[in-house]
C-alpha positions as CSV (number, residue, x, y, z in Angstrom):
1,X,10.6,-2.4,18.0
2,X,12.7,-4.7,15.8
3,X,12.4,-5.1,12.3
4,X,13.2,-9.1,10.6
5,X,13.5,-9.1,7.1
6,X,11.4,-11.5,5.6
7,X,11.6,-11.5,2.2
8,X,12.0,-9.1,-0.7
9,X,10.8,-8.5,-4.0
10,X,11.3,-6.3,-7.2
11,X,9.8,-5.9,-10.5
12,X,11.1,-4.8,-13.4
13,X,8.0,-3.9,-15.9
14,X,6.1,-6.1,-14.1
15,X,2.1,-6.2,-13.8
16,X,2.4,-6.9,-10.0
17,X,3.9,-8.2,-7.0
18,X,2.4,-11.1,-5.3
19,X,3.7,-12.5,-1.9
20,X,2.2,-15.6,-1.0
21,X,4.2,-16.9,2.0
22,X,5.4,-15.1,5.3
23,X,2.3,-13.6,6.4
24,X,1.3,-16.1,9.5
25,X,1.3,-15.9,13.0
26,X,4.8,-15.5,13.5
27,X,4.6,-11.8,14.5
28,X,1.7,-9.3,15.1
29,X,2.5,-7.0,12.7
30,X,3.9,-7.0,9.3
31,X,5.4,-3.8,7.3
32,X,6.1,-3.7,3.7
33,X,8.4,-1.3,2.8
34,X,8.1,-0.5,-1.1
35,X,11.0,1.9,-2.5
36,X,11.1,3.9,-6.0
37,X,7.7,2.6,-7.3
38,X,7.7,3.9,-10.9
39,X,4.7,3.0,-13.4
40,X,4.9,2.9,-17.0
41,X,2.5,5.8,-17.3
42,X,1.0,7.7,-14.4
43,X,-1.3,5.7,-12.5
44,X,-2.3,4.8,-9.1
45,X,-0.4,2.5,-6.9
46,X,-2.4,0.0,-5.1
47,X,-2.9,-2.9,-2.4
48,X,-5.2,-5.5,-1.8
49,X,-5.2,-8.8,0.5
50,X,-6.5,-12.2,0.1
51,X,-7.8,-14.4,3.2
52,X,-6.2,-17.6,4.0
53,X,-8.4,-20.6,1.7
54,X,-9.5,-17.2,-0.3
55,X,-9.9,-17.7,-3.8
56,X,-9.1,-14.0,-4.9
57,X,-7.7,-10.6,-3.9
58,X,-11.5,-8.5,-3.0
59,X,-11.6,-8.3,0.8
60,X,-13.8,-5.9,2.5
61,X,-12.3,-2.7,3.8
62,X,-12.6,1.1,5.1
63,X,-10.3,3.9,4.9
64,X,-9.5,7.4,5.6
65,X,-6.9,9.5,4.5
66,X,-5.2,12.7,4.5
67,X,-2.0,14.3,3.0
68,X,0.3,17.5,2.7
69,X,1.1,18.7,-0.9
70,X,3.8,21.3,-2.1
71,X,3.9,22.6,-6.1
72,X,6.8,23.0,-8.0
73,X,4.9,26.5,-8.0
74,X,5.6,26.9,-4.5
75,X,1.8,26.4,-3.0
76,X,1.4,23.8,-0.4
77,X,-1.8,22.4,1.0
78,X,-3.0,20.1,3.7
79,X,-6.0,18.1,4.2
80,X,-8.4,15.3,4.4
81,X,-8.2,13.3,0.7
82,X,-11.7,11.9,0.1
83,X,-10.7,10.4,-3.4
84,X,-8.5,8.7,-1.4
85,X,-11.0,6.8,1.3
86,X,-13.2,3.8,0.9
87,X,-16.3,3.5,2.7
88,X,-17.1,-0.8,2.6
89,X,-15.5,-1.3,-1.0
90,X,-14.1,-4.2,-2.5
91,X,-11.4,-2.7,-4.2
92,X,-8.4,-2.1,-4.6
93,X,-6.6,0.2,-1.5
94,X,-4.8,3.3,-3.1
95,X,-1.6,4.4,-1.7
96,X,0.0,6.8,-3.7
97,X,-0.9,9.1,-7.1
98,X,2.6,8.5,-9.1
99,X,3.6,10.1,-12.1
100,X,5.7,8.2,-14.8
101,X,8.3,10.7,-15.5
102,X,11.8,9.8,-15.0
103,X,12.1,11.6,-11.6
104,X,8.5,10.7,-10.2
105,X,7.8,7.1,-8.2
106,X,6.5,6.7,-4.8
107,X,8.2,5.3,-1.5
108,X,6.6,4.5,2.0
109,X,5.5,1.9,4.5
110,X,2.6,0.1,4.7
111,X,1.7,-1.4,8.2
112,X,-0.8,-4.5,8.7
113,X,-1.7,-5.0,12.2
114,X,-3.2,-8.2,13.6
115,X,-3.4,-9.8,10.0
116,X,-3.6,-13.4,11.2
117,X,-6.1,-12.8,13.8
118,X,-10.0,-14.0,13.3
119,X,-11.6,-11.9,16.5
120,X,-12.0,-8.7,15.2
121,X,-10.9,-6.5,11.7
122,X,-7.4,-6.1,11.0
123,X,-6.3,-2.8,10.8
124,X,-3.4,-1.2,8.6
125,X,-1.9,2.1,8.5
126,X,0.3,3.5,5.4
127,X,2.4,6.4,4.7
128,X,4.1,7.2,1.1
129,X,6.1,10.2,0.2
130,X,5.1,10.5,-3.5
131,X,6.1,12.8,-6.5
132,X,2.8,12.8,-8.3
133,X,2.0,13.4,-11.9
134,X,0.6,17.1,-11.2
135,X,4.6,18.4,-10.4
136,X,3.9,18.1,-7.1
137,X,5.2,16.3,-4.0
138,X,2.5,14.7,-1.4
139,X,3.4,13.7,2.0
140,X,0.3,10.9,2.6
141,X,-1.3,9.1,5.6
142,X,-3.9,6.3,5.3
143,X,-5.8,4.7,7.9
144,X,-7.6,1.4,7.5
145,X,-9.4,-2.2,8.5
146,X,-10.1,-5.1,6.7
147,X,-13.7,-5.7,8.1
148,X,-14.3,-9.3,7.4
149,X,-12.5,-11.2,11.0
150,X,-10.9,-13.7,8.3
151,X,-6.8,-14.3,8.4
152,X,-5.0,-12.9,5.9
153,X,-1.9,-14.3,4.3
154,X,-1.4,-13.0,1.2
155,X,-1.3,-9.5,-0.2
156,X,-0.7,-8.2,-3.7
157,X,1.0,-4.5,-5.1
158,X,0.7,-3.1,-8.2
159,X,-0.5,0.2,-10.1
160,X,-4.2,0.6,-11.6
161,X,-3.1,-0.4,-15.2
162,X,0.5,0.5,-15.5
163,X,3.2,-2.1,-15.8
164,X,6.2,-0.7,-12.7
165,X,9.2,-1.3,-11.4
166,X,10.2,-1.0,-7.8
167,X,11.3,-2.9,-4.7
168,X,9.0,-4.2,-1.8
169,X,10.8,-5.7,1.3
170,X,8.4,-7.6,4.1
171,X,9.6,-7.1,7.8
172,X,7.9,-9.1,10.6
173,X,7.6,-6.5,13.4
174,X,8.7,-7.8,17.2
């Protein structure tokens, strides 16, 4: 597997990242690797993709998630994150809890599979190592699909409320 760097993108205080070009048919899978994610105040980190000739970020999807956590007080956990999951909802996909102290951001790949195919849902997988606003650090896995069969060529990034910084770089997967 080889990655190609598409394009990158990083925001300083900014409300969100929007890329609007490089999602096509060029490859069969795209990642989006987003380093040192840091809101303004803690806040959820988010995704969401509109559909090529879509007027707005909304589309359909299902996920499932699950994640390992260990405490600054030394207890760790592991296990299926409902909070985390969407069941046919329109919003936005979280991917990471992220606290807003100096030392706290989030970092991880998100994977779409498919996204410019029309014959079935397109799938995507992420995984985020996150220091969240509890004092803890969470190792998390999502699973998902985009149910509508539409194309997809643009996705956007940001954080519930929260202004952020951070870097995203697209890769087309071959």
């Amino acid at each position: 597997m080889a990655l190609t760097l598409i394009s990158t993108h990083t925001a300083s205080a900014a409300a969100s990242i929007t890329i609007s070009s490089g999602i096509d048919s060029t490859y069969d899978s795209y990642e989006f690797h987003y380093v040192n994610m840091h809101p303004s105040y803690d806040d959820r980190f988010n995704f969401q993709l509109n559909h090529v000739g879509g007027s707005g970020f909304g589309s359909v999807l299902g996920s499932a998630t699950f994640r390992a956590t260990h405490t600054e007080a030394d207890y760790p956990t592991f296990g299926y994150y409902t909070s985390g999951d969407q069941a046919f909802g329109w919003s936005d996909q979280r991917l990471a809890d992220v606290g807003s102290d100096a030392d706290q951001s989030c970092s991880g790949v998100l994977t779409l599979y498919n996204p410019s195919g029309t014959t079935s849902g397109m799938h995507f997988a992420a995984r985020s190592s996150t220091s969240h606003w509890s004092a803890q650090m969470i190792d998390e896995h999502i699973a998902g699909v985009m149910y509508n069969t539409y194309a997809y060529d643009e996705i956007r990034f940001r954080f519930s409320g929260a202004n952020m910084t951070g870097t995203i770089k697209m890769f087309g997967v071959s």
